[in-house]
GUGU-361415 format. One record per residue (C-alpha): residue in three letters; x, y negated, z. Coordinates in pm, whole numbers, plus 50000, padded with zeros to 5 digits. Each point is the difference from the previous one (the first is absolute). Last residue first. Layout:
BEGIN
  rest      u      v      w
   ala      X      Y      Z
...
This chain:
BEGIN
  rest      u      v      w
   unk  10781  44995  79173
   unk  50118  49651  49825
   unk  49993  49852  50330
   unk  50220  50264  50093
   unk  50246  49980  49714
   unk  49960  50298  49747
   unk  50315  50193  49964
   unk  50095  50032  49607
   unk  50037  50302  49841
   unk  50208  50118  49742
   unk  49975  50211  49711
   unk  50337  50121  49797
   unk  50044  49925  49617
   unk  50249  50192  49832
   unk  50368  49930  49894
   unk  50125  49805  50340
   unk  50257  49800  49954
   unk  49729  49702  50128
   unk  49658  50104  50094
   unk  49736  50000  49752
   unk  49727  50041  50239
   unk  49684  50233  49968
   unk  49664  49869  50188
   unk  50057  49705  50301
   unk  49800  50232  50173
   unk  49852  49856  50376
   unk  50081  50164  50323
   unk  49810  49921  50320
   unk  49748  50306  49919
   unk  50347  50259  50010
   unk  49936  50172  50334
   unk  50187  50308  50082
   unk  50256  49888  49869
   unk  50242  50220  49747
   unk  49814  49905  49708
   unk  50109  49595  50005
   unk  50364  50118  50058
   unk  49986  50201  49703
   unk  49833  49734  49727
   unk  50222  49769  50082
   unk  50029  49694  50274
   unk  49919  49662  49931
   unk  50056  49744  50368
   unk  49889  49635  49961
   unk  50080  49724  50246
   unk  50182  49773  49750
   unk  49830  49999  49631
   unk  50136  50253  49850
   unk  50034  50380  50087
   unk  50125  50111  49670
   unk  50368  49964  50078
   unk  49932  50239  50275
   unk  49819  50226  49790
   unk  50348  50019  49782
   unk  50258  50032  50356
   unk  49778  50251  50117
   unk  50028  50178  49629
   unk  50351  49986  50049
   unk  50026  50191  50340
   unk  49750  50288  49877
   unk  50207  50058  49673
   unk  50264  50126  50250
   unk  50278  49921  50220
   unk  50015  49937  50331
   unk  50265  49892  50210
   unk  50159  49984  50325
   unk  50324  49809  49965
   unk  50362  50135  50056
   unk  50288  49802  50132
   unk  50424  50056  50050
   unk  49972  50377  49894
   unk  49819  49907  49674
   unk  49638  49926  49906
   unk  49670  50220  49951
   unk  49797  50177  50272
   unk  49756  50101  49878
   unk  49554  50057  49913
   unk  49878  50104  49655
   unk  49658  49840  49927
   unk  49647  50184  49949
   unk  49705  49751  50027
   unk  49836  49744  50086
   unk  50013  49611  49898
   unk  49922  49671  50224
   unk  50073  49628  49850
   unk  49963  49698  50183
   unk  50031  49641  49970
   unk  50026  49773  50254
   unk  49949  49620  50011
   unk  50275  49838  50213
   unk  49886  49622  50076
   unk  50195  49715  49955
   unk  50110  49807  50325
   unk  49821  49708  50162
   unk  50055  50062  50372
   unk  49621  50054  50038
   unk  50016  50156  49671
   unk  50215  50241  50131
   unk  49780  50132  50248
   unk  49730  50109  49772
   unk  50198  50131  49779
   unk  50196  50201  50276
   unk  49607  50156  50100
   unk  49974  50060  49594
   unk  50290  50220  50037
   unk  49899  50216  50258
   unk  49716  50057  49837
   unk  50105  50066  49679
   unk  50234  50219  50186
   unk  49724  50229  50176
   unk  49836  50069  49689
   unk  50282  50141  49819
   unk  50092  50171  50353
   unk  49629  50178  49979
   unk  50059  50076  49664
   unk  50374  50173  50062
   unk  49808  50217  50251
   unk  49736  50102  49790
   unk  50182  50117  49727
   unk  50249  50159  50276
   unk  49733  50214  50160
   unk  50202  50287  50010
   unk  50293  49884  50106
   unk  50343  50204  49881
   unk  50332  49841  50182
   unk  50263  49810  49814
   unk  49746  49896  49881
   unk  49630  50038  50008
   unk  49904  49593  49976
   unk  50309  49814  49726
   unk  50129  49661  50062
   unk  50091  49749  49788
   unk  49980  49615  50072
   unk  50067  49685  49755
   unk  50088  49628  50119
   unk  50408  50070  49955
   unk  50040  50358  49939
   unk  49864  50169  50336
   unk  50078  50381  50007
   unk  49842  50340  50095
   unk  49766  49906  50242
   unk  49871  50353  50168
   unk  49646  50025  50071
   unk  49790  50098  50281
   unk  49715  49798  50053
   unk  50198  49751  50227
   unk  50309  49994  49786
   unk  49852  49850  49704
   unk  49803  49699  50211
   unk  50292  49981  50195
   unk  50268  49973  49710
   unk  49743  49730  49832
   unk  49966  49800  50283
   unk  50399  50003  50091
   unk  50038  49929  49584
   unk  49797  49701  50013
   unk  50144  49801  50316
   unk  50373  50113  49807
   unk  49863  49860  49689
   unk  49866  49672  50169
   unk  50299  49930  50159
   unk  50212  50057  49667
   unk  49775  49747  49842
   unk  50085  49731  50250
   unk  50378  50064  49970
   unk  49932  50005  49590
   unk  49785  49654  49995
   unk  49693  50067  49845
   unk  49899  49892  49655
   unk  50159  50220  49755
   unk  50038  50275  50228
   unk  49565  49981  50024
   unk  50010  49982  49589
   unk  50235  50310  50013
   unk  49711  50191  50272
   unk  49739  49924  49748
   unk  49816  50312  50145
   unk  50191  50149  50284
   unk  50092  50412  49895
   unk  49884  50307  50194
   unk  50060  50370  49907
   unk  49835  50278  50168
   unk  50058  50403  49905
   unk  49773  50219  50052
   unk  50187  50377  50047
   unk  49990  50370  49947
   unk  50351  50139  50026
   unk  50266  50170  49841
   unk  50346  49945  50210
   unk  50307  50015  49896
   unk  50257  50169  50239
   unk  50367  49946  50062
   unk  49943  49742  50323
   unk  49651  50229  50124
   unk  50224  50290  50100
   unk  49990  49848  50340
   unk  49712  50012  50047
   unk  49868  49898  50363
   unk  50205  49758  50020
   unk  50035  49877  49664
   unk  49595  50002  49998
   unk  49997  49759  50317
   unk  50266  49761  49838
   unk  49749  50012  49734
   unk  49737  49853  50166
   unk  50065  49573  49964
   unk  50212  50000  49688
   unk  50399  50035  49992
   unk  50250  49737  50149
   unk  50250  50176  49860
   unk  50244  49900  50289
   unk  49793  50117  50239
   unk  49878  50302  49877
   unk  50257  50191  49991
   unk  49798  50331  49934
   unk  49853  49938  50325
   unk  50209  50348  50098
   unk  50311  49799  49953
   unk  49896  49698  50201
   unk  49903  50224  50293
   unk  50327  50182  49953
   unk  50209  49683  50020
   unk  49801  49808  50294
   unk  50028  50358  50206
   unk  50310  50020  49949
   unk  50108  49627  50090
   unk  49817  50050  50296
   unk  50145  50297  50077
   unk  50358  49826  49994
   unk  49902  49732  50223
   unk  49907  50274  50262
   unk  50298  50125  49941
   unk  50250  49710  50026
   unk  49765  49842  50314
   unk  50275  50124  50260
   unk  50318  50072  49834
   unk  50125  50288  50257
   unk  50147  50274  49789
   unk  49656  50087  49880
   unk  49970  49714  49816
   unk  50317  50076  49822
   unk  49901  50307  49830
   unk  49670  49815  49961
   unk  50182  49748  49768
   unk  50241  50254  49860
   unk  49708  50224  49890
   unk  49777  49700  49886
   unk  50278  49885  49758
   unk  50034  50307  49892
   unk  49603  50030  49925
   unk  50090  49660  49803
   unk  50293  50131  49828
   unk  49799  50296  49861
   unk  49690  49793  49899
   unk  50253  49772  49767
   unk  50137  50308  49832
   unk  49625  50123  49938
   unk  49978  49667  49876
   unk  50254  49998  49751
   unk  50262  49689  50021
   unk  49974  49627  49832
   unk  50000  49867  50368
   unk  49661  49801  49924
   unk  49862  50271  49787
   unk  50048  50259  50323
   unk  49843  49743  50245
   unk  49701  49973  49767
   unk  49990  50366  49947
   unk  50038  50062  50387
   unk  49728  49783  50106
   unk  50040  49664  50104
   unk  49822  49936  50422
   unk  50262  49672  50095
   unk  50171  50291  50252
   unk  50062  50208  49753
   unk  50184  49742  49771
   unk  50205  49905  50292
   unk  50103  50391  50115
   unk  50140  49898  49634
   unk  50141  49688  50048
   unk  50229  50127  50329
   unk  50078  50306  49843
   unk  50161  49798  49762
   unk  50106  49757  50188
   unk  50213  50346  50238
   unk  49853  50115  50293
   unk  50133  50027  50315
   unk  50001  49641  50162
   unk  49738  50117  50246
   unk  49824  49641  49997
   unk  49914  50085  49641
   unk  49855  50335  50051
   unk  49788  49874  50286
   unk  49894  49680  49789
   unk  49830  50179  49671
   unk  49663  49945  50168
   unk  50018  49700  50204
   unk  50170  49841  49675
   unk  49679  50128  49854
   unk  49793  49849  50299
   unk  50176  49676  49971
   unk  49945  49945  49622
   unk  49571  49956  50135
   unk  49862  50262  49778
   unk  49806  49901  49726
   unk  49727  50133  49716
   unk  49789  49899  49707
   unk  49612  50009  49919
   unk  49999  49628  49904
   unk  49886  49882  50334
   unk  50277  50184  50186
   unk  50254  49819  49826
   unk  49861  49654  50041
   unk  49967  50053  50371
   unk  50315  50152  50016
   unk  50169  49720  49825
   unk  49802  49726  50249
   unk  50143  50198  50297
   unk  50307  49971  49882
   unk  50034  49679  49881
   unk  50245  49820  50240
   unk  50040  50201  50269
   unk  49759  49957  50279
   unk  49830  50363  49941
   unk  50360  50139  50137
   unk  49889  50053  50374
   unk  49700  50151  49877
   unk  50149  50277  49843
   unk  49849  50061  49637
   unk  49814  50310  49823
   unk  49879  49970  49676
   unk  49687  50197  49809
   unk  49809  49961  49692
   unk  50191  50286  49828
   unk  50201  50187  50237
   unk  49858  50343  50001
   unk  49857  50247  50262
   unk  50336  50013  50189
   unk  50001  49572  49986
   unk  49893  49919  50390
   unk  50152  50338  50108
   unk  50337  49910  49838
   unk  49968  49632  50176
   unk  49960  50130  50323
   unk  50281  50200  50015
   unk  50219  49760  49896
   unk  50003  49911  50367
   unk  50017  49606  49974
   unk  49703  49957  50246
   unk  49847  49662  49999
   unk  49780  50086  49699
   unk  49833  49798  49774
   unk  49795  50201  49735
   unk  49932  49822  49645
   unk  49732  50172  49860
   unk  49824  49963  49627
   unk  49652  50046  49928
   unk  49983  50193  49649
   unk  49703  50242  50138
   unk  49764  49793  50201
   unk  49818  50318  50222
   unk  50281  50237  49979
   unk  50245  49722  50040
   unk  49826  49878  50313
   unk  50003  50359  50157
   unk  50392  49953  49910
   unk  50037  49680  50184
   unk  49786  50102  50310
   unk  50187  50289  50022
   unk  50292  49786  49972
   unk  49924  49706  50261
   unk  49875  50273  50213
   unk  50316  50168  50052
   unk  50007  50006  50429
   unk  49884  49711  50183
   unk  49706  50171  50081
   unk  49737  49789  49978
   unk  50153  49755  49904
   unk  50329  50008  49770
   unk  50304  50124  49891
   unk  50137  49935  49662
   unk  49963  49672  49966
   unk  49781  49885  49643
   unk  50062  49800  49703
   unk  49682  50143  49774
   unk  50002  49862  49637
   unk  49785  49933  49725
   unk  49732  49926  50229
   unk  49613  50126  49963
   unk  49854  49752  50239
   unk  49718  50236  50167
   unk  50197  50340  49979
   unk  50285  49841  50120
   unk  49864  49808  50291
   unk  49823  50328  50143
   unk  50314  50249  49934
   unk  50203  49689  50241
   unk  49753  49955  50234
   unk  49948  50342  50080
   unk  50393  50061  49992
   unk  50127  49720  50260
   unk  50045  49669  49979
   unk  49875  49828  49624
   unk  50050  49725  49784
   unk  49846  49857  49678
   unk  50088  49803  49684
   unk  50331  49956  50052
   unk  50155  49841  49608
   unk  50334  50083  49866
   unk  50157  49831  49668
   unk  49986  49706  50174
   unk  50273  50101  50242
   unk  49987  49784  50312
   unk  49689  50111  50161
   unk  50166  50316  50011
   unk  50216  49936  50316
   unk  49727  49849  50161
   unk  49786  50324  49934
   unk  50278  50167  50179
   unk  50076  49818  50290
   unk  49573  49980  50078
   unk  50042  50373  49985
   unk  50282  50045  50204
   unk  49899  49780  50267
   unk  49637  50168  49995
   unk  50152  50364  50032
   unk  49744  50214  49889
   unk  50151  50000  49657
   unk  49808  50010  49645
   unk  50013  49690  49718
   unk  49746  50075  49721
   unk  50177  49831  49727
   unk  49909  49872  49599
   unk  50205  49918  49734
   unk  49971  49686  49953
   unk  49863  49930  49616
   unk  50250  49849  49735
């Protein structure tokens, strides 16, 4: 299974050395790079591309928050890098600003705890996979002023709990088998008595308390989006519309579907812990090659990608977009083929299929989890040229997504295609190769 890979940030050189000794002992973990202060630390990244960014909070040159700025501007520029943030300050507030934007990708960790056994290496591996964690002493931190008071009762104990670990009403309602507006009126009671008594002299009860406010309202006007674990953009649209939850959506579209050719031969013949390296190794190229011309991945099923250019939010030039990540991935793919036969290992030949059009756009699920999704003729015809683009490294798109760019000369007709369910014929296109051009 591949390492997954470090960039190691701290201006303290005892720290840093302690550190990357520390995670020279878990295999699963491998420090490719390390860095002192922000500059060095946005310049190492960008050259070495790491899966993860362990990083101090403060830092030269002004030893204020540069390890997360330069975190986030990171994220903007790699989008899927994770962050692991040690911190020598246990004031929860940190850790609420760290994650107000969203969790995913992101764990925050005291450096006095990084020594026990595994933690560091399960944030790490967390992070890396686009999921979250907060070091269990900050949320005892959190809920500890109410404790230590002796007032409330375990059940108000385990709910001002709940809060604290970031669940959302409705998921804190299901859990207690009681309506949520009932659930949102004990909480805001629980608030009242807790700043009732902060103002009778519990110093830090209050300003815990609008933390835990702020963390629950932020959460709620995300559209709980961070235990849906929704699409990259449509946290943004929840947001902003709020109305967006009950709505379908019509919208203009090109859908991209990828699939590995042969990919049940490859299982056949690879070892599974070896395999699963090379899918995650894949899917991190593939989500940045999607992500960086403005699509949204909708799912990974084993070795096939969706994702879908002008949703959740309309783009204009999404035929050309989703052609221009098409390209991208076959790229990015043939530069992993090229490293894994070094090591041996079965190359992933891509297949991809593009289609535009009209889809209908929701939110579909229960209270507990929803999934984006589209649904439309538009979606299964991707998944048809898709199946069409044989051998490895070929990308057929349909007649639609060929006439919406401005420049069709690298296209080639495949004529009218019997697709399959599909009662009429349907002409595809296949994307000439550039020596072919």
């Amino acid at each position: 299974m591949d390492a997954i890979t470090v960039l190691l940030a701290d201006d303290n050189l005892i720290v840093r050395e302690g550190v990357r000794a520390l995670l020279a002992s878990d295999p699963s973990v491998e420090v490719v790079g390390l860095a002192a202060d922000y500059d060095e630390l946005v310049e190492r990244a960008i050259e070495l591309h790491p899966q993860v960014l362990v990083t101090d909070i403060r830092m030269p040159p002004t030893f204020q928050e540069e390890g997360i700025e330069a975190a986030r501007f990171v994220r903007k520029r790699l989008p899927g890098t994770g962050v692991v943030i040690l911190s020598q300050y246990d004031d929860p507030d940190y850790a609420i600003r760290l994650l107000e934007d969203g969790a995913a990708g992101y764990a925050y960790l005291l450096k006095d705890r990084i020594s026990d056994p595994g933690l560091l290496g399960q944030a790490i591996r967390e992070v890396a996979t686009g999921g979250s964690l907060i070091d269990p002493q900050i949320v005892a931190e959190l809920v500890a002023p109410a404790r230590d008071d002796g007032e409330l009762s375990t059940q108000e104990e385990d709910l001002l709990r709940q809060v604290a670990e970031g669940r959302p009403v409705k998921a804190i309602a299901n859990s207690l088998g009681a309506p949520a507006e009932a659930v949102n009126a004990e909480i805001e009671r629980l608030f009242l008595d807790l700043a009732r008594g902060a103002s009778a002299g519990r110093e830090g009860a209050l300003r815990r308390l609008r933390m835990l406010h702020t963390a629950i309202l932020r959460r709620e006007e995300q559209g709980e989006t961070l235990s849906r674990l929704l699409p990259s953009g449509l946290a943004e649209k929840l947001r902003t519309d709020r109305g967006a939850t009950d709505r379908t959506e019509r919208l203009d579209v090109t859908v991209l579907m990828s699939d590995v050719r042969g990919y049940s031969g490859i299982a056949e013949k690879t070892d599974p812990v070896v395999l699963a390296g090379q899918l995650n190794t894949h899917r991190r190229a593939m989500n940045g090659a999607i992500l960086g011309e403005g699509g949204t991945v909708m799912q990974y099923v084993g070795d096939a990608v969706m994702a879908v250019f002008g949703a959740p939010n309309p783009q204009a030039d999404h035929a050309e977009a989703a052609v221009r990540a098409a390209c991208l991935m076959h790229e990015q793919q043939r530069a992993l083929d090229l490293e894994w036969a070094e090591r041996g290992l079965a190359p992933f030949g891509l297949g991809i299929g593009l289609a535009t059009g009209e889809v209908a756009a929701a939110l579909l699920g229960s209270d507990e989890r929803v999934e984006y999704t589209l649904v439309g003729d538009t979606v299964n015809n991707a998944q048809r040229f898709q199946d069409l683009a044989r051998p490895g490294g070929t990308t057929v798109a349909g007649e639609s997504t060929v006439q919406a760019l401005a420049d069709s000369s690298r296209w080639s007709s495949l004529g009218p295609q019997a697709l399959k369910n599909r009662s009429a014929p349907i002409i595809a296109f296949r994307l000439l190769r550039k020596e072919e051009g």
